[in-house]
N, CA, C and O atoms as a GROMACS GRO file, in nm:
protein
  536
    1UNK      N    1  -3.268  -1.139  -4.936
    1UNK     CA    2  -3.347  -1.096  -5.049
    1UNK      C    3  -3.492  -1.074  -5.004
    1UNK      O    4  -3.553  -1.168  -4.953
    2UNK      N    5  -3.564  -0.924  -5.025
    2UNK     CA    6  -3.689  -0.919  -4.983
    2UNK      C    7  -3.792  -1.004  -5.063
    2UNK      O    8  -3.750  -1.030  -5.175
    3UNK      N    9  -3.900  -1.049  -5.040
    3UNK     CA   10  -3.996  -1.101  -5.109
    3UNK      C   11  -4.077  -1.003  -5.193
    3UNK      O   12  -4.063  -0.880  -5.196
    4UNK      N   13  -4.170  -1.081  -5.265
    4UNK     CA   14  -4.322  -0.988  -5.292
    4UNK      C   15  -4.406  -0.917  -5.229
    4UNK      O   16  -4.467  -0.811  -5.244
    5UNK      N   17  -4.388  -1.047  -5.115
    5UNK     CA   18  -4.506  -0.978  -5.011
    5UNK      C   19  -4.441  -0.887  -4.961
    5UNK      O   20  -4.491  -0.778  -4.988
    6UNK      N   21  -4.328  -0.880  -4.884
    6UNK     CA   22  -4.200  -0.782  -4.822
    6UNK      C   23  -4.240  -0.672  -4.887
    6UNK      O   24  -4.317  -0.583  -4.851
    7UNK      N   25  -4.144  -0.694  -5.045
    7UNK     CA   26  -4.178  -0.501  -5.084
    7UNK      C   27  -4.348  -0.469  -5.101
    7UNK      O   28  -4.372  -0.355  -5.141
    8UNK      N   29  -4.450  -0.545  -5.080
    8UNK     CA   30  -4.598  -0.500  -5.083
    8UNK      C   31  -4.595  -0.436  -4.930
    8UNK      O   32  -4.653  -0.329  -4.914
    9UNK      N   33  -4.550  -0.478  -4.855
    9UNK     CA   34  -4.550  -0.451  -4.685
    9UNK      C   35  -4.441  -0.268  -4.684
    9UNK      O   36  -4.452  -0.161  -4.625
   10UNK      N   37  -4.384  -0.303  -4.744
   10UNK     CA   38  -4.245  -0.188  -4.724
   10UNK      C   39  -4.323  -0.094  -4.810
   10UNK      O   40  -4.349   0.012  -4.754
   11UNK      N   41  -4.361  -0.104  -4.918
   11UNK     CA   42  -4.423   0.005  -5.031
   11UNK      C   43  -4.551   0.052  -4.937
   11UNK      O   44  -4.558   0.173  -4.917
   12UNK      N   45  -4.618  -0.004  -4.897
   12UNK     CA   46  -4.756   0.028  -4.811
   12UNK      C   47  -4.656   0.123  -4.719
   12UNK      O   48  -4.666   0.245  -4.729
   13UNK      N   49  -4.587   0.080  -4.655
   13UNK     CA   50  -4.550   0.174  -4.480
   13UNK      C   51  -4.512   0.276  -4.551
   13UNK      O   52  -4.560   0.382  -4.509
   14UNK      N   53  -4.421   0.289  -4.675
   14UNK     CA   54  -4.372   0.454  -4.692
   14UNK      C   55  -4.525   0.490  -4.756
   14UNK      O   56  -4.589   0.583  -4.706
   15UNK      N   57  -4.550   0.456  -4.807
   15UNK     CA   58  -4.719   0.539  -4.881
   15UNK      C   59  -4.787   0.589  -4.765
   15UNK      O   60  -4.825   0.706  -4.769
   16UNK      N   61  -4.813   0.507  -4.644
   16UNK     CA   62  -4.867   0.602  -4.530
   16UNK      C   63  -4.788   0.660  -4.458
   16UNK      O   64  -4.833   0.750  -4.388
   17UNK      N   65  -4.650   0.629  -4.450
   17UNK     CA   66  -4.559   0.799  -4.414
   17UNK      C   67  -4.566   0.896  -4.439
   17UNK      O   68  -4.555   1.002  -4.378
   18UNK      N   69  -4.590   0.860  -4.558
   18UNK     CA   70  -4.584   1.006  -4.722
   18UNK      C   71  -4.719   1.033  -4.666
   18UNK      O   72  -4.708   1.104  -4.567
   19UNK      N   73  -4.855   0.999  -4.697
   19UNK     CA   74  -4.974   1.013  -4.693
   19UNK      C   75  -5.007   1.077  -4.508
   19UNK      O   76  -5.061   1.187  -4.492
   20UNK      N   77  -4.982   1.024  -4.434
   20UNK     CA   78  -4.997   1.042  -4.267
   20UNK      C   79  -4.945   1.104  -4.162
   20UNK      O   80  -4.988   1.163  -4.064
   21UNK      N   81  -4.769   1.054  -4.239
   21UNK     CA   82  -4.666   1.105  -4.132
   21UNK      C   83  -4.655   0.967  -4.002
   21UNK      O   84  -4.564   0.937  -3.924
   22UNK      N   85  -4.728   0.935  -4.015
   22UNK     CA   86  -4.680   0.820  -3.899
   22UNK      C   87  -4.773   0.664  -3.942
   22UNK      O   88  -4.879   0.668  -4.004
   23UNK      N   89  -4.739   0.595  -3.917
   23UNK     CA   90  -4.729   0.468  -3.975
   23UNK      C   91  -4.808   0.350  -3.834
   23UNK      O   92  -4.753   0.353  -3.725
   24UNK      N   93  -4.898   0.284  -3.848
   24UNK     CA   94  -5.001   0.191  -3.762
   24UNK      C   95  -4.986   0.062  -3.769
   24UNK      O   96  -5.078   0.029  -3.843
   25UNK      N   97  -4.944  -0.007  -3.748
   25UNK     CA   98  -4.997  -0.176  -3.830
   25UNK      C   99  -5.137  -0.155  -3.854
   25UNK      O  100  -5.170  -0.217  -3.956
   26UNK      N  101  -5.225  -0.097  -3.805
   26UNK     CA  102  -5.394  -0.161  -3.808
   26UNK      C  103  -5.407  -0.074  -3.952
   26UNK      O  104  -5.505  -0.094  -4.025
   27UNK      N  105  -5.320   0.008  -3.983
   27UNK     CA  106  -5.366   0.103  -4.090
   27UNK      C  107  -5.273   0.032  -4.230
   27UNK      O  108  -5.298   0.056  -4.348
   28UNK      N  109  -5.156  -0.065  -4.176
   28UNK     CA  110  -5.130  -0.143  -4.255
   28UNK      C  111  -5.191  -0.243  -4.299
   28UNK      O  112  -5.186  -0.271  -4.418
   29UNK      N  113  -5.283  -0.342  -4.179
   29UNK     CA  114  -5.301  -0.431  -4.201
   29UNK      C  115  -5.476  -0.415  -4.321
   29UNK      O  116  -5.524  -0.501  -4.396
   30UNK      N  117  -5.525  -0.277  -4.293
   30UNK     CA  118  -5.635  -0.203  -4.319
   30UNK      C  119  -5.598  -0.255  -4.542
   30UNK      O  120  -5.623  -0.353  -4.612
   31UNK      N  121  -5.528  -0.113  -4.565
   31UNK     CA  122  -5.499  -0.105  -4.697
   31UNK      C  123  -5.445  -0.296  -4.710
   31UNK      O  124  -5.502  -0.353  -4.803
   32UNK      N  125  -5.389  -0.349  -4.662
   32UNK     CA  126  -5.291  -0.441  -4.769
   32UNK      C  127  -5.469  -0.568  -4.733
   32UNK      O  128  -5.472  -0.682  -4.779
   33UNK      N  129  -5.555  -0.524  -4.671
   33UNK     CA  130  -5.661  -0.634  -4.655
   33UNK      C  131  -5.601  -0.756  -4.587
   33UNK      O  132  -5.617  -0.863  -4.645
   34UNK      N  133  -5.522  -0.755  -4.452
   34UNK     CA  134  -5.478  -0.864  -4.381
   34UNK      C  135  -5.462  -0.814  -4.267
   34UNK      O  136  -5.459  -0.699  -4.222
   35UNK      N  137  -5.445  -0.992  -4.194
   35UNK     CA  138  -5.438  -0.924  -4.020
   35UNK      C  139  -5.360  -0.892  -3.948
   35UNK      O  140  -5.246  -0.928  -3.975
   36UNK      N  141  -5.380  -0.812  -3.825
   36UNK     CA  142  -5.288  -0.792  -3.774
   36UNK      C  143  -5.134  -0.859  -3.732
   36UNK      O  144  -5.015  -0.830  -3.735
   37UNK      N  145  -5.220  -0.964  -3.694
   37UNK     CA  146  -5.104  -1.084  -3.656
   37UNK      C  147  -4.996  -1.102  -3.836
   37UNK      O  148  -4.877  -1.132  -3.850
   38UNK      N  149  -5.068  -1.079  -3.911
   38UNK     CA  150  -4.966  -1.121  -4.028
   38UNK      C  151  -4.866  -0.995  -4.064
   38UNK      O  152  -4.757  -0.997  -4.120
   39UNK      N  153  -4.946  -0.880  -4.012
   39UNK     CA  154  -4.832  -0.736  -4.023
   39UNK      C  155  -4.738  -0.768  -3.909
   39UNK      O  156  -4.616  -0.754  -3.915
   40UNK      N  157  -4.791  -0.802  -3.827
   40UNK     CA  158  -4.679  -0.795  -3.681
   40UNK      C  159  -4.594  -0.897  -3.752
   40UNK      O  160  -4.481  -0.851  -3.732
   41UNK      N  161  -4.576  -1.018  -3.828
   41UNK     CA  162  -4.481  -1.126  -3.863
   41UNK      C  163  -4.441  -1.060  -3.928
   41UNK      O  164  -4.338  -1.014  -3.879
   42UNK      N  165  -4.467  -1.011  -4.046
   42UNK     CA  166  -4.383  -0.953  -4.162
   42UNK      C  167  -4.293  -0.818  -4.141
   42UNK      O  168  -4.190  -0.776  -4.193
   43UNK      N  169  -4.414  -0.751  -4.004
   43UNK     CA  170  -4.267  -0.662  -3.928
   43UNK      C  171  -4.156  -0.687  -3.900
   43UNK      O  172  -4.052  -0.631  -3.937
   44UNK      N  173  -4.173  -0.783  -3.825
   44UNK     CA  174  -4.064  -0.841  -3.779
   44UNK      C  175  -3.976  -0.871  -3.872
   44UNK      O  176  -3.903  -0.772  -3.878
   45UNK      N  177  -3.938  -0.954  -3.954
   45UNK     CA  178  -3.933  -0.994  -4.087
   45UNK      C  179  -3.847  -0.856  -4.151
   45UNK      O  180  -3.725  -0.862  -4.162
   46UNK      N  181  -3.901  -0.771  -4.178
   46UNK     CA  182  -3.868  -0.598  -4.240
   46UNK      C  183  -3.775  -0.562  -4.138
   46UNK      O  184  -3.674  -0.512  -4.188
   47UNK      N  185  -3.771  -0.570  -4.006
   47UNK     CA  186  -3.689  -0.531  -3.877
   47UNK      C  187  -3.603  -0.617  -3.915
   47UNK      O  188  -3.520  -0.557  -3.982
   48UNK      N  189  -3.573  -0.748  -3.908
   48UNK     CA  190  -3.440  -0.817  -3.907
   48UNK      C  191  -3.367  -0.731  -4.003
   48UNK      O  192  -3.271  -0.658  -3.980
   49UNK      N  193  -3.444  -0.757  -4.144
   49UNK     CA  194  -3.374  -0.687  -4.255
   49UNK      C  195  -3.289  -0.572  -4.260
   49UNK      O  196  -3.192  -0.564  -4.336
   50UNK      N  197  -3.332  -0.464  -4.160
   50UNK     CA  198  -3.278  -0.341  -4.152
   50UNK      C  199  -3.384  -0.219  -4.199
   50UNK      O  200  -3.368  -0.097  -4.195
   51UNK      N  201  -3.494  -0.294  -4.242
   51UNK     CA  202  -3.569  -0.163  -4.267
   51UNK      C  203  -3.648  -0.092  -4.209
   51UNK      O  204  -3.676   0.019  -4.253
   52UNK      N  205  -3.698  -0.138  -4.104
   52UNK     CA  206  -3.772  -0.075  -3.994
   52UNK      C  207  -3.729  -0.130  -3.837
   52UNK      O  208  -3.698  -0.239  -3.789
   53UNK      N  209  -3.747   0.024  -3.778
   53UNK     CA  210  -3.663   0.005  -3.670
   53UNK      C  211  -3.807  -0.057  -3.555
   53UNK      O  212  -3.930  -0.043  -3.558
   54UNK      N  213  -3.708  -0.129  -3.459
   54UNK     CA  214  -3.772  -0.202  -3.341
   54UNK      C  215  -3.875  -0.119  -3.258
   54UNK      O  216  -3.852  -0.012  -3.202
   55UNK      N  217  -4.007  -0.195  -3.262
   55UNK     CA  218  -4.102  -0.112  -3.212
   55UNK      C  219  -4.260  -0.229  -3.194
   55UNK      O  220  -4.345  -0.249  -3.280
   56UNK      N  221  -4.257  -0.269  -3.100
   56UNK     CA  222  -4.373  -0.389  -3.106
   56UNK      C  223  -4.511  -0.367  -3.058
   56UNK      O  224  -4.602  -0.446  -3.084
   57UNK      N  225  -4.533  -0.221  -2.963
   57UNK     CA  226  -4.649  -0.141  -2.950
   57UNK      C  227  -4.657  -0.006  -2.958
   57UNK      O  228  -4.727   0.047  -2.871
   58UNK      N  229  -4.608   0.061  -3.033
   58UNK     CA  230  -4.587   0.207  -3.100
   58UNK      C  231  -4.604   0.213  -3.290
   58UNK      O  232  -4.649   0.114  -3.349
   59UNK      N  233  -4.572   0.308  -3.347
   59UNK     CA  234  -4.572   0.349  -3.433
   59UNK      C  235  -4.473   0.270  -3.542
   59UNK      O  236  -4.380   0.207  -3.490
   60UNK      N  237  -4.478   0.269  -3.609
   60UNK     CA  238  -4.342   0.182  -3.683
   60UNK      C  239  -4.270   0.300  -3.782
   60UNK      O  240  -4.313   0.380  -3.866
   61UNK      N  241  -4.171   0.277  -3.741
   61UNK     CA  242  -4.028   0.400  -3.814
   61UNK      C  243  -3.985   0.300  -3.920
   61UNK      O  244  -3.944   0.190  -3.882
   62UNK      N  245  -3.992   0.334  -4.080
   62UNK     CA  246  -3.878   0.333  -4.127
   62UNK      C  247  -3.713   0.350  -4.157
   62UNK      O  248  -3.677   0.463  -4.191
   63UNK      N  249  -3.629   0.266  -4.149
   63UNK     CA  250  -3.492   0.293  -4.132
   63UNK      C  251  -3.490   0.406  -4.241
   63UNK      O  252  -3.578   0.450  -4.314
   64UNK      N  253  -3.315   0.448  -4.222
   64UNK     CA  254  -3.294   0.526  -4.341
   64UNK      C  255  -3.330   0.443  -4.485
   64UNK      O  256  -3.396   0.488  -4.579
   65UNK      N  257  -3.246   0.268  -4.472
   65UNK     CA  258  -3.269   0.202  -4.595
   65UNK      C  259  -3.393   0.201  -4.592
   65UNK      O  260  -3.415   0.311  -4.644
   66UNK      N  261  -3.533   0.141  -4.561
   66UNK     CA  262  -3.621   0.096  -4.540
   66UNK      C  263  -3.706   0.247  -4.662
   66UNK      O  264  -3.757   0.227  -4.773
   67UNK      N  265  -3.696   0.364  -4.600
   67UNK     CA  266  -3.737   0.482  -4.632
   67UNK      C  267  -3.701   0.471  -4.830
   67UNK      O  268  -3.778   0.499  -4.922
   68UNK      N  269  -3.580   0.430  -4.833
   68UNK     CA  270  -3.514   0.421  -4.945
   68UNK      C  271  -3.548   0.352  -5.057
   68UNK      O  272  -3.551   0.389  -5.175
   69UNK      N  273  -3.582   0.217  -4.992
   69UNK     CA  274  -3.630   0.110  -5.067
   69UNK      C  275  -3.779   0.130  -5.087
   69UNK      O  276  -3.822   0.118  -5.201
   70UNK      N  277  -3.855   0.157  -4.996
   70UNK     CA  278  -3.999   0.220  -4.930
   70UNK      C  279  -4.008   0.303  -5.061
   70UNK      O  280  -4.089   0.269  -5.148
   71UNK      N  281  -3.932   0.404  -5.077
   71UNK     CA  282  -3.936   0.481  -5.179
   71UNK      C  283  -3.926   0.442  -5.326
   71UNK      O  284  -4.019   0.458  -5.405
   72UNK      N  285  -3.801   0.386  -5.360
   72UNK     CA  286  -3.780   0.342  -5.453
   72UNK      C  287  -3.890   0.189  -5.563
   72UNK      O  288  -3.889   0.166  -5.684
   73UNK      N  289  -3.980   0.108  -5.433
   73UNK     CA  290  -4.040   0.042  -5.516
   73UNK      C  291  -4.211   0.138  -5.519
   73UNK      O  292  -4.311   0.101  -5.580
   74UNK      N  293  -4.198   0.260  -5.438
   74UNK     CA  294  -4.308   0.341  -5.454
   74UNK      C  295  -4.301   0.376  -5.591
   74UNK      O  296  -4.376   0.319  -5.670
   75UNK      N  297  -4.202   0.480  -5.636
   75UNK     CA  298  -4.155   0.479  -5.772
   75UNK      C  299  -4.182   0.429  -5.903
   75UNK      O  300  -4.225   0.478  -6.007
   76UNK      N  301  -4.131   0.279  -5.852
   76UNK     CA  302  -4.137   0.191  -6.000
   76UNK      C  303  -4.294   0.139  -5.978
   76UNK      O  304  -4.330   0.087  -6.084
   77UNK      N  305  -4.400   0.135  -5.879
   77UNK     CA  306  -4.520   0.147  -5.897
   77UNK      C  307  -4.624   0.198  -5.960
   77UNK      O  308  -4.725   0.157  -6.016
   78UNK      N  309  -4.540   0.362  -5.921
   78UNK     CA  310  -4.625   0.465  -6.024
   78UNK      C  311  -4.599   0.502  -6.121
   78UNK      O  312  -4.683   0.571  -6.180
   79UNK      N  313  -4.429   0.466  -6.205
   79UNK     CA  314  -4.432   0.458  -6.312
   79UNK      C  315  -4.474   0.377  -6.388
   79UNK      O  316  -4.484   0.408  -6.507
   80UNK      N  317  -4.512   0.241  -6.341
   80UNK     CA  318  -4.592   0.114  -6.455
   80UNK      C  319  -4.726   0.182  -6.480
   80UNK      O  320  -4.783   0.189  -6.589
   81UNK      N  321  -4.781   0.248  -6.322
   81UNK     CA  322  -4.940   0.252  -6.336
   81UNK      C  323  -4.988   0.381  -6.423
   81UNK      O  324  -5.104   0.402  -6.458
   82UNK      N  325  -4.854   0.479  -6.456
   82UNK     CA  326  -4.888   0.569  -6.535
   82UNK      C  327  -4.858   0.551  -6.646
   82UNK      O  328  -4.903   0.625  -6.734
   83UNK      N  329  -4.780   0.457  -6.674
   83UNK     CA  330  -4.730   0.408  -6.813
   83UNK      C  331  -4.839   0.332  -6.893
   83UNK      O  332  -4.863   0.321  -7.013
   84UNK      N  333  -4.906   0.275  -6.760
   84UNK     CA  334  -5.054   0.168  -6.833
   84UNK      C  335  -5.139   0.279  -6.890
   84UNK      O  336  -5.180   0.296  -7.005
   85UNK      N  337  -5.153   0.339  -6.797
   85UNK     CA  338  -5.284   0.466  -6.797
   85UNK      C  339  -5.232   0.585  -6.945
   85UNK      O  340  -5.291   0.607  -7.051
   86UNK      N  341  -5.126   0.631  -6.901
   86UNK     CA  342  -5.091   0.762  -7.015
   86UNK      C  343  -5.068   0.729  -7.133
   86UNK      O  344  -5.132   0.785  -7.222
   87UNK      N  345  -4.977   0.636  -7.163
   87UNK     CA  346  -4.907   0.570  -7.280
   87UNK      C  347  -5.016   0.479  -7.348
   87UNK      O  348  -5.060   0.504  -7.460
   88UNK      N  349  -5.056   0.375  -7.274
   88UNK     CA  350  -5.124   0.252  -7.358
   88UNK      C  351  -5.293   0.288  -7.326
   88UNK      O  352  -5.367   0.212  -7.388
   89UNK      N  353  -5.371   0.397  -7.234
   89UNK     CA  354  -5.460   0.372  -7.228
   89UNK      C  355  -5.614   0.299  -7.149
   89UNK      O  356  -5.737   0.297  -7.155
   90UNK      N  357  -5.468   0.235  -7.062
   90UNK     CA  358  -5.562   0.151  -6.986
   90UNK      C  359  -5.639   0.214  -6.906
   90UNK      O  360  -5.598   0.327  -6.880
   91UNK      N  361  -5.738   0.183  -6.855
   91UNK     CA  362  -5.826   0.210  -6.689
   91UNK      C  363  -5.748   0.233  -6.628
   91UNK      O  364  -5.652   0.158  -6.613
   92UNK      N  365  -5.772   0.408  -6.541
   92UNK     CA  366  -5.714   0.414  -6.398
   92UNK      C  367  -5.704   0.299  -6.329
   92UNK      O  368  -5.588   0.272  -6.295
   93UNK      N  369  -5.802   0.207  -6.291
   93UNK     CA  370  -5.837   0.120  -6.214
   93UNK      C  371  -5.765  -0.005  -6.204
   93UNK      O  372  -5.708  -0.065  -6.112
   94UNK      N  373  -5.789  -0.028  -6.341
   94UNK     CA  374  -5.701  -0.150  -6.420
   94UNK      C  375  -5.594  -0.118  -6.415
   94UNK      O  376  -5.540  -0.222  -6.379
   95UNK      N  377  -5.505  -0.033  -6.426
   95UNK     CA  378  -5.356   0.019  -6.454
   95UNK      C  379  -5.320  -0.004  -6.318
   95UNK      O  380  -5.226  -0.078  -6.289
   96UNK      N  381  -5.380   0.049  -6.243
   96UNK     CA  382  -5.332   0.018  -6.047
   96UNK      C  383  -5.324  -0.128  -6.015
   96UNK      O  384  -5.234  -0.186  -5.954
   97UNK      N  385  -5.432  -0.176  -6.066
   97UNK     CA  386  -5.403  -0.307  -6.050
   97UNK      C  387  -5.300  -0.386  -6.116
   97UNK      O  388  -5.207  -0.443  -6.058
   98UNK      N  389  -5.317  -0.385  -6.209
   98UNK     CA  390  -5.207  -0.423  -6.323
   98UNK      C  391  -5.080  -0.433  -6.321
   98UNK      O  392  -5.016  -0.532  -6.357
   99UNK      N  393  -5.001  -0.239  -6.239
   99UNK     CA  394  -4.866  -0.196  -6.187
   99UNK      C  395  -4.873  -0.287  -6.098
   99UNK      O  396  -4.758  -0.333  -6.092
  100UNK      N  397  -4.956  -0.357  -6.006
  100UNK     CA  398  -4.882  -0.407  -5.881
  100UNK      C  399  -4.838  -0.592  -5.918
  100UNK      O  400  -4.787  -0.666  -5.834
  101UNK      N  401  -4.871  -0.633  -6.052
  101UNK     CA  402  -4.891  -0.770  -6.031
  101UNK      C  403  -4.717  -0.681  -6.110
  101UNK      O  404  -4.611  -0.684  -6.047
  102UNK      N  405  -4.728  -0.623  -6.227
  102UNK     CA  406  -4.598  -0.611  -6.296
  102UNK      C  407  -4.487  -0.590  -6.230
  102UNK      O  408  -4.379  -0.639  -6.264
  103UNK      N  409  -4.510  -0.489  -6.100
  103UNK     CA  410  -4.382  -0.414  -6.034
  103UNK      C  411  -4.305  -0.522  -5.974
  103UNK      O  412  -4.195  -0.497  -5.924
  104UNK      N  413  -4.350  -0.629  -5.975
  104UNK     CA  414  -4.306  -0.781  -5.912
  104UNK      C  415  -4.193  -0.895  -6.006
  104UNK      O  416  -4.098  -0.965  -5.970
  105UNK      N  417  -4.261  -0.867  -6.140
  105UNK     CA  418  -4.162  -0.949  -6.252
  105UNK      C  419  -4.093  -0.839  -6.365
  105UNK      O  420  -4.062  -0.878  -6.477
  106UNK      N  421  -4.077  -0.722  -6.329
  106UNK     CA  422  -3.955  -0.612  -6.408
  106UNK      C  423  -3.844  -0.638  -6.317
  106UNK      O  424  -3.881  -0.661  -6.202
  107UNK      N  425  -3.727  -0.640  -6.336
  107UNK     CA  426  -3.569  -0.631  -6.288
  107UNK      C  427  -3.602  -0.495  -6.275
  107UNK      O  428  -3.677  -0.408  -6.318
  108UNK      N  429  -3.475  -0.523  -6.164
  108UNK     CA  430  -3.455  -0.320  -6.103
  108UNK      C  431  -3.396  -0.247  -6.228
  108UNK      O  432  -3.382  -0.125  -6.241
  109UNK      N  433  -3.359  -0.357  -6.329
  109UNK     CA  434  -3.281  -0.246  -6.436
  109UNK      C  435  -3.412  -0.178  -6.513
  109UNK      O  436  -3.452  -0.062  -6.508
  110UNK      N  437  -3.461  -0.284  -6.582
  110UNK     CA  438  -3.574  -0.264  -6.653
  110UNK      C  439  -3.708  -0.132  -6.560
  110UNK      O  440  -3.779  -0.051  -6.620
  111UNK      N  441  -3.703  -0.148  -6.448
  111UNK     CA  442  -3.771  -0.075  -6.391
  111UNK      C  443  -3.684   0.082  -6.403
  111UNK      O  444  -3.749   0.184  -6.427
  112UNK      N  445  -3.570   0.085  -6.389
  112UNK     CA  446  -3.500   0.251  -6.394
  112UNK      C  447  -3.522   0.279  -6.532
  112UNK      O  448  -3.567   0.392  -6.551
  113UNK      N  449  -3.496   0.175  -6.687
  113UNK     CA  450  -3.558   0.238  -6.783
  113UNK      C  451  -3.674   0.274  -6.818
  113UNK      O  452  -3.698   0.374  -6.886
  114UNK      N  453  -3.748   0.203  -6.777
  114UNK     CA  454  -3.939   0.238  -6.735
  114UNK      C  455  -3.899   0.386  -6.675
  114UNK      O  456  -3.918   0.475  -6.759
  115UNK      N  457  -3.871   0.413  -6.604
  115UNK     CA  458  -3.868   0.542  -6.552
  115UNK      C  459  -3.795   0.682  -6.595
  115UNK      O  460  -3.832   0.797  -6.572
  116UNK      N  461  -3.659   0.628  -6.676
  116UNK     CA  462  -3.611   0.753  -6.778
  116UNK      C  463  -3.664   0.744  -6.879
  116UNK      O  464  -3.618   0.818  -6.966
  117UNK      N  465  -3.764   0.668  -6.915
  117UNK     CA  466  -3.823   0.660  -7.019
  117UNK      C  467  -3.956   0.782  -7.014
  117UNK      O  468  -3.988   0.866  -7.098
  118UNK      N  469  -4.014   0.750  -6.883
  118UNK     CA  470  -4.126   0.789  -6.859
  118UNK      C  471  -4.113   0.963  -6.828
  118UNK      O  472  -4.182   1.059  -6.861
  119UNK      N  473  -3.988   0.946  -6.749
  119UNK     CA  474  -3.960   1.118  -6.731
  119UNK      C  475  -3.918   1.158  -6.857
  119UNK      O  476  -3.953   1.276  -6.869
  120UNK      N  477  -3.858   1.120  -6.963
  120UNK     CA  478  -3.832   1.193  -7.095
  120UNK      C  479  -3.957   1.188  -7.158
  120UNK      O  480  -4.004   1.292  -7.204
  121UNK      N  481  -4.010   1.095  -7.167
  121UNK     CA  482  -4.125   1.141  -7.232
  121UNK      C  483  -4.252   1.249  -7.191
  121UNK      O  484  -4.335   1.296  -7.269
  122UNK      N  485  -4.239   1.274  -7.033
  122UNK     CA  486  -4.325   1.364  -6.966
  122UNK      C  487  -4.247   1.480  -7.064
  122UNK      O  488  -4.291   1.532  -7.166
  123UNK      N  489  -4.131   1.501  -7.006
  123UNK     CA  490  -4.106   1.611  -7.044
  123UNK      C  491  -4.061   1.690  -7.189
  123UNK      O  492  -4.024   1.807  -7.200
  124UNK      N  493  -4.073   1.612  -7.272
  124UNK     CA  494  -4.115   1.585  -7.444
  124UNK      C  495  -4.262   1.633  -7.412
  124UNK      O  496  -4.305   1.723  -7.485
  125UNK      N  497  -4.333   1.590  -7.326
  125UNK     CA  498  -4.467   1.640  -7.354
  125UNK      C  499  -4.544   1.753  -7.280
  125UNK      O  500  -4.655   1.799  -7.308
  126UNK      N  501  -4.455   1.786  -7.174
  126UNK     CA  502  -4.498   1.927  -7.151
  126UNK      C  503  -4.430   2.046  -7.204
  126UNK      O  504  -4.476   2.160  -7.198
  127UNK      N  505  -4.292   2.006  -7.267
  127UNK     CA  506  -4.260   2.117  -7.338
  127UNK      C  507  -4.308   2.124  -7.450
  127UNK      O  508  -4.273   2.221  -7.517
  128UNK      N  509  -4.411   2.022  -7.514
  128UNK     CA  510  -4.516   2.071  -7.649
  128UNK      C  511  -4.560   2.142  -7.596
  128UNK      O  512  -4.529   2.261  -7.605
  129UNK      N  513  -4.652   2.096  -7.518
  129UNK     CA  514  -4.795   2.157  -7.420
  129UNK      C  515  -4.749   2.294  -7.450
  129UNK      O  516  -4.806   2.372  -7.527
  130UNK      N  517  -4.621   2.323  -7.369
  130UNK     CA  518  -4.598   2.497  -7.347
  130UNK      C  519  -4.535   2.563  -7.455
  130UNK      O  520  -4.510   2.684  -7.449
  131UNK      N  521  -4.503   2.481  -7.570
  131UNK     CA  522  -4.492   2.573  -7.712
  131UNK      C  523  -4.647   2.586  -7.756
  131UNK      O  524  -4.663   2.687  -7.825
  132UNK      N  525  -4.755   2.518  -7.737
  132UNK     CA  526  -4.868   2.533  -7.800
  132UNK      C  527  -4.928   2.628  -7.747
  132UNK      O  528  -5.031   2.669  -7.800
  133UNK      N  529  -4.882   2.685  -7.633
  133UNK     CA  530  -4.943   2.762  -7.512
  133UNK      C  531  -4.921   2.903  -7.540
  133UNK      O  532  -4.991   2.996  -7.500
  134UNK      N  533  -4.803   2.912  -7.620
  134UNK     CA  534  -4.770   3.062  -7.620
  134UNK      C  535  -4.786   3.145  -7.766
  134UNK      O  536  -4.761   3.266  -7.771
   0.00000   0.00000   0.00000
């Protein structure tokens, strides 16, 4: 079972995949505000797991799962933090912060309805948008 800190470590590496294309510890340890030595443990840690493949002075690869999961709690991140922000109002700022303490105590179920929730309602609201448009 991954931890908190785990998917904070796994969500960071795909965000600078997505964002970089290639992935650093120092650029991990940079964003998550910790040290090196604690990315290199928690690598390791993510490697047993299966999610990132073996690599102790190079670049760090996400597995296929790793990419998956990487992805998937990317996801339920930015649907809380847009749900804070679009729906209820909150601060950009506050809402970022906010998604990351929440994305921790939603169930994976509750998190996929957060998210068909959020895509039906986008799209309830851009197909107003584009009846008002024409």
């Amino acid at each position: 079972m991954i931890t908190r800190g785990e998917e904070d470590y796994l969500r960071t590496i795909y965000e600078i995949w997505i964002d970089v294309g290639e992935v650093h510890s120092v650029e991990v340890a940079r964003r998550l505000g910790v040290s090196k030595p604690s990315v290199r443990k928690t690598l390791d840690v993510l490697e047993r797991d299966g999610y990132v493949e073996p690599s102790h002075y190079g670049p760090v690869h996400l597995t296929e799962e790793g990419r998956a999961e990487g992805r998937r709690l990317h996801d339920r991140y930015v649907v809380i933090e847009r749900f804070l922000a679009e729906n209820l109002g909150v601060d950009k700022d506050l809402a970022a912060e906010e998604a990351h303490g929440i994305e921790h105590s939603i169930s994976y179920d509750t998190g996929r309805r957060l998210e068909d929730y959020m895509r039906d309602h986008l799209r309830a609201r851009d197909g107003a948008r584009a009846g008002h448009e024409e």
